[in-house]
C-alpha positions in Angstrom: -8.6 -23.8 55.4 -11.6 -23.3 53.0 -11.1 -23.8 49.3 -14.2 -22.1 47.7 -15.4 -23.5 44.3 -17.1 -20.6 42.0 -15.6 -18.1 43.8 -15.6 -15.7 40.7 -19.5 -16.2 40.3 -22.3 -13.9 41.7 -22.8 -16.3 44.9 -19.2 -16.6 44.9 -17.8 -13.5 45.2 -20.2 -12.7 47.9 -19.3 -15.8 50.0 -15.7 -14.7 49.4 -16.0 -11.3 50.9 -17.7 -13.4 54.1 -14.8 -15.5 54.6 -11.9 -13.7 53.7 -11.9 -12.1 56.9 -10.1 -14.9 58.5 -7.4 -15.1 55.7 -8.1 -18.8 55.4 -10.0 -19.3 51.9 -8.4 -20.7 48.7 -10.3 -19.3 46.6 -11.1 -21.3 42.6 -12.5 -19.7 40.2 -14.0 -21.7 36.7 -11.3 -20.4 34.8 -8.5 -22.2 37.1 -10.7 -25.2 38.0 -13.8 -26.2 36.2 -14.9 -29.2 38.7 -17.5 -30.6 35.6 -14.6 -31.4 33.3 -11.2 -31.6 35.2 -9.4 -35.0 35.8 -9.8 -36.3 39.0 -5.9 -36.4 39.9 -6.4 -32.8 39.7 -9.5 -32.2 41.8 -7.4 -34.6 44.7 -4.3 -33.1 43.9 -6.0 -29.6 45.1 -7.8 -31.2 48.2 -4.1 -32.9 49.8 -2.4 -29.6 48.8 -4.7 -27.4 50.7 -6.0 -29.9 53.4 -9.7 -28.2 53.7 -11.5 -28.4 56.8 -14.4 -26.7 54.4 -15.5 -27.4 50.7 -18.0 -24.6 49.9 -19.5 -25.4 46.1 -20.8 -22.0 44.5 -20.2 -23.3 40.8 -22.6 -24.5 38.8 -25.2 -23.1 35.6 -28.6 -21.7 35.9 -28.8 -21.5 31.8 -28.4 -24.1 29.1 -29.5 -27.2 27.7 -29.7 -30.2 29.7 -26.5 -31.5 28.8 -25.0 -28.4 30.2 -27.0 -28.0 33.0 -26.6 -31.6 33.8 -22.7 -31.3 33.3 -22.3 -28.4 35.4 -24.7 -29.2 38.2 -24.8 -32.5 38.7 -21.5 -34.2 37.0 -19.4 -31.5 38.8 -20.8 -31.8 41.8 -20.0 -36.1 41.9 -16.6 -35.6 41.0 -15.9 -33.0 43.9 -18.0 -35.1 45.9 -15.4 -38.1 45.1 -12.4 -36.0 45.5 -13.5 -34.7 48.6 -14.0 -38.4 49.9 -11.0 -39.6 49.0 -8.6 -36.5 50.0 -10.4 -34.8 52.8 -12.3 -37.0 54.1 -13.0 -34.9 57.3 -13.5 -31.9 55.7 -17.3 -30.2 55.8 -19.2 -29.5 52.5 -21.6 -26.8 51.4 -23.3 -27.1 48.2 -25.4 -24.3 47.3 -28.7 -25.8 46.0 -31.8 -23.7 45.6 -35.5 -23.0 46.2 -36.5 -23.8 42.6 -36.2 -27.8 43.5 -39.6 -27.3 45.6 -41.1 -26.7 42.1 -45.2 -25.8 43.1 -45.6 -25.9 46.8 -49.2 -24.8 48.3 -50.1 -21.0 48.9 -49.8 -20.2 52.2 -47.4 -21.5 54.7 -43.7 -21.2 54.3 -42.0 -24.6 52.6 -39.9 -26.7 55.4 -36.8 -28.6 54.1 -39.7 -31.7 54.6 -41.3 -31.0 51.8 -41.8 -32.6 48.5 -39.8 -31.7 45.8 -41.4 -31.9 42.5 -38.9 -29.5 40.2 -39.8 -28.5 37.2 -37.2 -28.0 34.4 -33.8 -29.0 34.0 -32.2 -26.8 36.4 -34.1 -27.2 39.3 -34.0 -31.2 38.0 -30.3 -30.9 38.1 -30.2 -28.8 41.1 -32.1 -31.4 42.8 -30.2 -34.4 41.6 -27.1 -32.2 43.0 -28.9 -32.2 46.4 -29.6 -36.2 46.6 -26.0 -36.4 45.9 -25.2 -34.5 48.9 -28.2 -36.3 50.8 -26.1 -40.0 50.0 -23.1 -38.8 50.9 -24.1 -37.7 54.2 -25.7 -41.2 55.1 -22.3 -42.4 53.9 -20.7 -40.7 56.8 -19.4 -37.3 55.2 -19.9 -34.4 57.1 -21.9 -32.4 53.9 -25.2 -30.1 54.2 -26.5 -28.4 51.1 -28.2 -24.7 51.5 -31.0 -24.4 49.4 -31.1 -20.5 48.7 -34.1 -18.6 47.5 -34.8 -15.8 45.7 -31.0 -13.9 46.0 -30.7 -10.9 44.9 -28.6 -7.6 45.3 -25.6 -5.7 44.0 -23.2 -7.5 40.8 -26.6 -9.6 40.0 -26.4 -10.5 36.4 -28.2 -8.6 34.2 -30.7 -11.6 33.0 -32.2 -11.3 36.8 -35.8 -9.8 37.7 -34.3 -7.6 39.7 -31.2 -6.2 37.6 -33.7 -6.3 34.5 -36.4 -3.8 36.2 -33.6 -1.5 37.5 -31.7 -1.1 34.0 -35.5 -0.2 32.4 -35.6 2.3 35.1 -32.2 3.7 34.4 -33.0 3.6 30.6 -35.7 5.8 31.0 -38.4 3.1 30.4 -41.8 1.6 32.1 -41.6 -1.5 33.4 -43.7 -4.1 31.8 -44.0 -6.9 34.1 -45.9 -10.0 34.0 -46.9 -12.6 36.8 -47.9 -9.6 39.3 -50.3 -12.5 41.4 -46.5 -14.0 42.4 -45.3 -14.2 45.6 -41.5 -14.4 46.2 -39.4 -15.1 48.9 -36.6 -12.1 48.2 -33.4 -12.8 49.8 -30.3 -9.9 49.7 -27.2 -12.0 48.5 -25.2 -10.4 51.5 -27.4 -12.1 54.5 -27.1 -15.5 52.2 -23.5 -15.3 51.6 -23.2 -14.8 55.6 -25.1 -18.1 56.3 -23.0 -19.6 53.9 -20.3 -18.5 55.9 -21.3 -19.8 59.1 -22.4 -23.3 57.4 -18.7 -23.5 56.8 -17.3 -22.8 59.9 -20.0 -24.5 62.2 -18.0 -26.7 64.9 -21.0 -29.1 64.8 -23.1 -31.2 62.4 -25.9 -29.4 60.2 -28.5 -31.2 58.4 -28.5 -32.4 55.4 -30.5 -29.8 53.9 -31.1 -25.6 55.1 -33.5 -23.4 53.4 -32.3 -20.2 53.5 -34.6 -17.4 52.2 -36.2 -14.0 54.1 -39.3 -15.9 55.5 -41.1 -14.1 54.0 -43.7 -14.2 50.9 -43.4 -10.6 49.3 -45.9 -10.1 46.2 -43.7 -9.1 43.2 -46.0 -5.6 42.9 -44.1 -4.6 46.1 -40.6 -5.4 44.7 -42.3 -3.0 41.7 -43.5 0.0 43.7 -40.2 -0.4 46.2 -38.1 0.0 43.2 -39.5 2.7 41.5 -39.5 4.8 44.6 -35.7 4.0 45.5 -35.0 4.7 41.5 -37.4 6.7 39.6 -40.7 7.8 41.7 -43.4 8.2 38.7 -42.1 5.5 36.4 -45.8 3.6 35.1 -46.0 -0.1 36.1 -47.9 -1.8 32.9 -48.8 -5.4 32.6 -47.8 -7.9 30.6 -49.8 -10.6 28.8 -49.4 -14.2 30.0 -50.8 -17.3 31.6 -51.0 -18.3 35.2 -47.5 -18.7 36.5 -45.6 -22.1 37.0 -44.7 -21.4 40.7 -47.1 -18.6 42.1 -45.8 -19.1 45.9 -42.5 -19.3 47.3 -41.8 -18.5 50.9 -38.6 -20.5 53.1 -39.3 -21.6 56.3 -36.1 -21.0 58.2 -36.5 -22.2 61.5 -33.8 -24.8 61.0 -31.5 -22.8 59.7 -32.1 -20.2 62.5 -31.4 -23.2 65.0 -28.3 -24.9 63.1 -27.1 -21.8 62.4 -27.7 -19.2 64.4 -28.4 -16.7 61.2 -31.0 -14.6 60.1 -31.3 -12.1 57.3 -31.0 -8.6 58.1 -31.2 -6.5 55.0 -34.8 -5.3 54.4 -36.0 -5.3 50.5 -35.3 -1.8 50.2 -31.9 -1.7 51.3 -31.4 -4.3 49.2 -32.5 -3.0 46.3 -31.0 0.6 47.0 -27.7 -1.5 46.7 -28.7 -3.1 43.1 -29.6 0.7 41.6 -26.3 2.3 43.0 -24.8 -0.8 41.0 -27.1 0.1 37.7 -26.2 4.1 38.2 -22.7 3.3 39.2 -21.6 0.0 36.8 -18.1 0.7 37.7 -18.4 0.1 41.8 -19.7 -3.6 40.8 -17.8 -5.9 38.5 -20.0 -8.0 36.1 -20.9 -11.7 37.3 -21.6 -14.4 34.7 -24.9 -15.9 34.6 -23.1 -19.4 36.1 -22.3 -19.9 39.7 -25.5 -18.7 40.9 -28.2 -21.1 42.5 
């Protein structure tokens, strides 16, 4: 059995639809569980009821003040961490960590799971200090990996992403006024990273500690532009927008490890994926909404 933490998020309910094949996935939304402020009777209660092989953590914030994010991200993930040691012991963890803990890597090569992490702001601070909790608890003999996911995006995005943003100005009718076009982005369809979630799960042998999982590839955000103005609205303008040099111009996953752990790779090219997020915008009632939290 699997019990799947955040399973009503965006991340969730795509790492749900990877697993439920099997049949074998308790899945716990927030709203019956909230691991950051449940009692711990409760959290261990859960783990001897089910008996997990797997503990796959999509909960979490990407919004609020530190004392949210810190809550969410970091407390949440200690008690499940504590609950898991205690009353499933065997069972394999996934925590969903994210690119953003790299903070400003140098322009060029693809970031290994090697390198420095220098976060900046509290969520990737929080996301990070999630991570080292993993890290700890794997030198302590539980079998846990955390999958750092990059840029996800695709369809039930919420609406505050790049992405989802850009597509409802095309829908609207407007131009797209975009800032930071010197950025390169490692764009990752939330289908192929819900899949390597999937198999992080299930793998019948020990992962490391930490998987990037991204593309592999460094796509400059004016070809997320142009690609999604010809899959929505050929013609729309592309205008700049005033601003400084960005925090993080360069993102790009090396994913060599997580090719060799894992056997996975991402299959869905950028404009696939993003003919799936318009269909979503020009078809709201295909996709249900996704709260902001749950998402790396």
């Amino acid at each position: 059995m699997i019990v799947l933490f955040g399973a009503a998020g965006y991340v969730g309910r795509h790492v749900r639809a990877a697993l439920d094949p099997q049949g074998d996935v308790v899945a716990v939304p927030r709203a019956r569980l909230d691991l950051a402020t449940c009692g711990p009777a409760e959290l261990t209660g859960l783990m001897y009821e089910v008996a997990p092989d797997a503990v796959v953590n999509c909960a979490g914030a990407t919004t609020g003040d530190a004392a949210t994010l810190t809550r969410d991200n970091v407390v949440a993930v200690a008690r499940l961490l504590a609950a898991v040691a205690v009353a499933a012991p065997r069972a394999r963890v996934v925590q969903i960590g994210s690119c953003a803990e790299y903070g400003r890597v140098p322009m060029g090569p693809p970031t290994t799971e090697d390198a420095p992490c220098d976060p900046i702001g509290p969520y990737a601070l929080t996301k990070l200090a999630a991570t080292e909790l993993v890290r700890a608890a794997a030198r302590d003999g539980m079998n846990a990996t955390v999958l750092r996911l990059f840029n996800v995006i695709g369809p039930g995005a919420p609406a505050g992403s790049l992405p989802m943003k850009l597509a409802l100005t095309l829908r609207d009718g407007g131009d797209l006024v975009v800032g930071g076009q010197d950025v390169y982005r490692d764009f990752l369809d939330i289908r192929d990273a819900a899949a390597a979630v999937a198999l992080a799960a299930r793998a019948g042998r020990p992962l490391p500690p930490v998987l990037n999982i991204g593309s592999g590839r460094a796509t400059p955000v004016p070809d997320l532009l142009t690609t999604l103005v010809g899959v929505a609205r050929p013609g729309a303008r592309i205008l700049p927008a005033a601003g400084g040099p960005p925090a993080i111009p360069w993102q790009c996953a090396d994913i060599t490890r997580a090719t060799a752990a894992l056997g996975w790779q991402p299959h869905t090219t950028l404009r696939a994926c993003l003919e799936a997020v318009w269909s979503a915008v020009r078809l709201p009632d295909t996709v249900p909404a996704v709260p902001a939290t749950g998402a790396p």
